[in-house]
Residue, then its C-alpha position, 0 to 999 in steps of 0.5 A: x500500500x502506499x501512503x498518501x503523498x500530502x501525508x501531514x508532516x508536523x514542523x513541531x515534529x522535525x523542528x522540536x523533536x528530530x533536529x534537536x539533542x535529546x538526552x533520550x532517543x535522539x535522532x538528530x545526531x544520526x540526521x546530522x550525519x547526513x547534513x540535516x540541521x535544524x535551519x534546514x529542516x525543510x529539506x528533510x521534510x521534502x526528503x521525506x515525501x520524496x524518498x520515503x513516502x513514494x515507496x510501499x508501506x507494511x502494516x504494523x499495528x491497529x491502534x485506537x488512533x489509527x492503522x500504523x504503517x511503517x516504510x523503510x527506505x533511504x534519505x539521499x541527503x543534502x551533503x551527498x550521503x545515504x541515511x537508511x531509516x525506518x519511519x513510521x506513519x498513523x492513517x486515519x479515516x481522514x489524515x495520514x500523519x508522519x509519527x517518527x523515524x528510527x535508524x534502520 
């Protein structure tokens, strides 16, 4: 199945959470290998829908907010590098919504 390419990707997501140090579960410096910075985080959310978003998503999990899908797949960066990632995205009757994203 593929997701929805207009899939809501929430700046708070990137901006707050996966391109700032955390003390735990931090996922910037791993985007950082790949020249993701917070001043770009346009860039990763365009890598997104276009690298991740246009491949097929497996169902992991129901939940009562939704059917819980996962795609893996490559980040072609903007220094040149690849990044491998695991995303995972919750489908509702009305939205489709990026949830995180783990190294793969």
């Amino acid at each position: 199945m593929y997701l929805d390419p207009n899939a809501i990707i929430a700046i708070r997501k990137l901006t707050e959470y996966l391109l700032i140090p955390l003390l735990k579960d931090d996922k910037s410096e791993y985007l950082a290998q790949g020249g993701y910075t917070l001043a770009s985080w346009q860039q990763l959310e365009q890598d997104l829908r276009q690298h991740i978003l246009s491949l097929e998503a497996q169902p992991i999990v129901k939940t009562h907010y939704g059917q819980k899908y996962q795609i893996i797949g490559s980040l072609i960066c903007p220094n040149g590098k690849i990044l491998t990632i695991k995303t995972i995205w919750i489908v509702t009757n009305q939205t489709t919504q990026f949830v995180t994203l783990f190294p793969a």
